[in-house]
C-alpha positions, 0 to 999 in steps of 0.5 A: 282278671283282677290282678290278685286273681292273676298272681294267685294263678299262676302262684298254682299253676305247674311247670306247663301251666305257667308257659301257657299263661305266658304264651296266653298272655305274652303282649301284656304279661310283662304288664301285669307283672309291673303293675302288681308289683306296683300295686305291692309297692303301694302298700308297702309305702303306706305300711311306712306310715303305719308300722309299729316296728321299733328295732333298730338295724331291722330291715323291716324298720329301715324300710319304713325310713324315708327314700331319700336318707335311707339307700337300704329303704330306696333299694328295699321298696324299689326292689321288692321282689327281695322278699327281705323288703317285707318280712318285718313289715307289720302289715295290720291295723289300719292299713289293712283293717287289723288283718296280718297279711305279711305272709301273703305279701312275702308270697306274692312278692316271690311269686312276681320274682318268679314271673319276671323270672320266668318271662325272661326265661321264655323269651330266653328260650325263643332262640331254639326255634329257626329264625323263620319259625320263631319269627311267626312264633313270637308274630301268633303269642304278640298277637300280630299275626292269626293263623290264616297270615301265617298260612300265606306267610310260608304258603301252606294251608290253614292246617299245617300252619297250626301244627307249626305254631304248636310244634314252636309251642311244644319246643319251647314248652319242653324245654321250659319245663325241664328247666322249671322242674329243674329248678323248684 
């Protein structure tokens, strides 16, 4: 899935949605969060080039400052997830072809923060399960383990050990979603 795509997706997605999209995702969720982020960093870096600016004191103009003068630029770009990073960032002419996309940067950039937020979260709210359980939990989502080896592993048919996946899925996503409705 193309990186915008992914974001785009999960930006959509409600509360239930998105623990799917972790658990659908979990060995490389963190992944993709890291390289859209790096991928918003991109074009923040060759916006500084190009923007037009010119208010002093302005974070947006600060950012545009060079890294290694300017602690408030470091901290902006390394950093942003702090929509703050982007706001008076011009984001037209030639970087983006004479198309304002600052909103949907400002966006994108809350929606990583959300991601990041909500993947931490998750592994967050692993510690509900028993250690058995969350053990074979975190072994399906990680990919290495499928539900034959979990089978053997607690010595049941193939049936019963994908009811307890999904029951470990359920307990999590139950208590996901209280907390992300909770906090919209």
């Amino acid at each position: 899935m193309a990186r915008a795509n992914f974001v785009k997706q999960y930006a959509d997605a409600d509360a239930a949605g998105r623990v799917d999209i972790i658990c659908k995702n979990y060995p490389i969720f963190l992944g993709i969060v890291d390289s859209n982020t790096d991928g918003l960093i991109y074009v923040i870096e060759n916006e500084k080039a190009f923007n037009r600016k010119s208010t002093n004191g302005d974070l947006g103009v600060r950012v545009q400052k060079s890294r290694s003068t300017d602690t408030t630029a470091d901290t902006a770009i390394n950093n942003v997830m702090t929509r703050d990073a982007l706001i008076a960032c011009d984001f037209s002419g030639g970087v983006l072809d004479g198309t304002d996309r600052a909103e949907e940067f400002k966006q994108e950039a809350f929606t990583l923060q959300k991601m990041r937020a909500d993947y931490d979260l998750f592994n967050s709210q692993l510690k509900i399960l028993k250690p058995q359980e969350r053990q074979l939990f975190v072994g399906f989502i990680s990919r290495e383990m499928d539900y034959g080896m979990i089978a053997d592993e607690i010595g049941s048919g193939l049936d019963y050990a994908v009811l307890k996946i999904h029951r470990a899925k359920m307990k999590i996503k139950g208590k996901m979603i209280d907390y992300l409705e909770g906090n919209l």
